[in-house]
N, C-alpha and C positions, 0 to 999 in steps of 0.2 A: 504494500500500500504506500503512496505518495504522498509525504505530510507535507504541505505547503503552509509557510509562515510569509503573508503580502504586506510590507508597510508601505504608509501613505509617500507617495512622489509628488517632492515639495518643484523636482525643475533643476537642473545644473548649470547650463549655461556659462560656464567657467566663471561663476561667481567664485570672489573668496570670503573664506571661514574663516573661525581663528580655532584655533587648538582646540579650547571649550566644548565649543557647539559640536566636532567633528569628534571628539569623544561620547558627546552626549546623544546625538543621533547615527552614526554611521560605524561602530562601534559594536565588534562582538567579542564574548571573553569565552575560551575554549578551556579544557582541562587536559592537563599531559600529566605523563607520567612523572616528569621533572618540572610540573608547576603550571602556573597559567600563561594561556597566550589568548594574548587580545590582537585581534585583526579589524584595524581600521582602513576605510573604503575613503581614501582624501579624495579621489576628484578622478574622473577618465579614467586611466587608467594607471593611477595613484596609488597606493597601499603602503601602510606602514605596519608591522609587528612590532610586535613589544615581546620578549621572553627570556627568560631567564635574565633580568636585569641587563638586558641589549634591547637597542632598538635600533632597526633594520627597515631602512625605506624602499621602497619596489619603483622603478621609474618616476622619479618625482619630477613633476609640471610643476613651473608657477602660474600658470596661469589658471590652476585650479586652487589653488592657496596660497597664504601668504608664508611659504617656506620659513621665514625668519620667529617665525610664533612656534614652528613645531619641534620634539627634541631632537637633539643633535646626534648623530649615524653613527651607530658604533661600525653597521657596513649596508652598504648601499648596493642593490643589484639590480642591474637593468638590461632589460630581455635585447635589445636593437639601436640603430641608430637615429632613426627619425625624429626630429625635433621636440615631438611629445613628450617624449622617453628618454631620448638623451638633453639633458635641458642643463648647461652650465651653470647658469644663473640660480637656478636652484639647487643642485651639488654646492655651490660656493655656501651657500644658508647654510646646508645641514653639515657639510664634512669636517672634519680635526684633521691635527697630524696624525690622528690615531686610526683613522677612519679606512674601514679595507672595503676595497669596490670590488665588484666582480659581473664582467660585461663581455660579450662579442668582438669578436677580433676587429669586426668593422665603425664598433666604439670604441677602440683603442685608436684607431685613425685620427681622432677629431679629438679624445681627452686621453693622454698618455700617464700611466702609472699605476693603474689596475693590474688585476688578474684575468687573464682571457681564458672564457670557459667557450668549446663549443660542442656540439650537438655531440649529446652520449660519454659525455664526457661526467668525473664525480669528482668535488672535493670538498674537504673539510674543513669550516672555516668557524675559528669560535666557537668548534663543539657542535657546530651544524651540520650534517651533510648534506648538500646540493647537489645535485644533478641534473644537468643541460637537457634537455630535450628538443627536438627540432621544432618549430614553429613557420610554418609559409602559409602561401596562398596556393590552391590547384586550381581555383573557376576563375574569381575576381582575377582581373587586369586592368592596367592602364589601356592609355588609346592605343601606346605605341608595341603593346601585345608581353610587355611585361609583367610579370605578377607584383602586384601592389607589396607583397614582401618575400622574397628569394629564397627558397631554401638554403638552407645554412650560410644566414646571414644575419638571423636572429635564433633568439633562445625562447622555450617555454623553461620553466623550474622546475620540480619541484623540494622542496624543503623537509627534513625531517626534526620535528621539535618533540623529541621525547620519544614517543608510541603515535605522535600524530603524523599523517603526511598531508602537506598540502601542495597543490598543484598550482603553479600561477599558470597560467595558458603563453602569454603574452598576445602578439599579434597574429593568428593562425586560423585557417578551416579545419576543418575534421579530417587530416590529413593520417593515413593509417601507421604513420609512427606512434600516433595516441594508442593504440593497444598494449605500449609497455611502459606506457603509468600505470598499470593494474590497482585501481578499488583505491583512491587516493580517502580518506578521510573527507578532508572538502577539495574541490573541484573550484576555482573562477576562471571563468571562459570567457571570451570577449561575444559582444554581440553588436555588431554594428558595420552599416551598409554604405559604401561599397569594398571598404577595409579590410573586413574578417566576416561574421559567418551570421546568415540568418537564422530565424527561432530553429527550424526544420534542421537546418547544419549541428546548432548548435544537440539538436536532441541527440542527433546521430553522433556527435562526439560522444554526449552521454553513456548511449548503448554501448561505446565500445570501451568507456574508462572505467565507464560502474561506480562513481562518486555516491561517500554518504551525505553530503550535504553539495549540493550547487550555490552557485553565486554565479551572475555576469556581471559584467564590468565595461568598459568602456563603449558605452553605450552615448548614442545622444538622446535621450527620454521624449523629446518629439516624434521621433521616428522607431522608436524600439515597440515593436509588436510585443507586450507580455501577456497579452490574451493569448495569441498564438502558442508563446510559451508553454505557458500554464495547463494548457489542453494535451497538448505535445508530451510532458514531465507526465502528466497523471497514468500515463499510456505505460510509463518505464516503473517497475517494482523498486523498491528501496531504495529509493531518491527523497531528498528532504530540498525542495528551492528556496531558497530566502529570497530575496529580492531588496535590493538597497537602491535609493534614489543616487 
């Protein structure tokens, strides 16, 4: 059976937050075996963890927050290079001398002094382990008959904190590398047109990762079908969708 948990969509629209509010609405607290992790949804395709007394920012955008409000990166990881995701101006807010990144070879190009992970690849960082996963486009293309994101040019994660795994997608379709995320604890996938992947894509990723909790993400909430969603999910056995504005 399908538990669906729908909260109210206030609208994104690259407004900024400040820390507060984006604790107080977008904000979920997980149980692990080594403690809690809270998984906050800052903006696009934004996220920040907090665990084990780390916090760890996922593609940070400024133009979805005011970066300089939020805590400072023990390590920062970012799936690509696209401007959303690779955003200097927001790295300069969150990072220290202390602060360890971890990005694609083709964000090494443009910010130098990380660690390059690419697709299939695992390491341990701060007691985490990570693992790259491919991330592209197979339908969506540009005019010029390129796919809007290259295989192995960008990363999906996933993260193990504790007992828990979670999956960040990045930018990607249902591309059949997803069957060796096997049953990730939560799942966030992107959902948004002509970028990444329709409700329909999105379900069909589902079927084949087997997530106990879904989340989308980089979404623009004008255009994001979550009716379609929602009807789609109910159809898949043991799946739980949240849904964040």
């Amino acid at each position: 059976m399908v538990v669906l948990l729908i909260l109210i969509f206030t609208g994104m629209s690259f407004s900024l937050f400040s820390e507060e509010a984006a604790a107080k609405s977008k904000s979920e607290t997980f149980q692990t075996d080594k403690g809690p992790l809270v998984i906050t949804f800052v903006g696009h395709g934004s996220l920040m963890f907090s665990f084990d007394k780390m916090i760890i920012h996922i593609d940070p955008f400024s133009r979805v927050a005011d970066y300089s409000t939020l805590p400072k990166a023990d390590l920062i990881v970012i799936t690509h290079h696209h401007g959303d995701h690779l955003d200097p101006a927001a790295l300069e807010k969150i990072k220290t001398e202390k602060t360890d990144i971890i990005y694609s070879a083709k964000c090494a190009e443009k910010i130098p002094g990380g660690t390059i992970m690419r697709n299939n690849e695992s390491k341990t960082v701060r007691g985490i382990k990570i693992e790259a996963v491919p991330a592209y486009n197979i339908i969506h293309k540009r005019d010029d008959g390129n796919p809007y994101h290259i295989k192995e040019e960008g990363n999906g994660y996933i993260f193990h904190f504790g007992n828990k795994r979670v999956y960040v997608a990045g930018d990607t379709e249902n591309i059949p590398e997803m069957e060796q995320v096997k049953s990730p604890d939560i799942a966030i996938l992107p959902m948004n047109l002509p970028y990444t992947m329709t409700p329909q894509l999105v379900a069909d990723a589902v079927k084949m990762i087997k997530p106990k909790i879904l989340y989308v993400y980089h979404f623009f909430p004008e255009q994001a079908d979550f009716p379609t969603l929602i009807n789609l999910i109910k159809e898949i056995k043991g799946v739980e969708l949240r849904l964040h504005d």
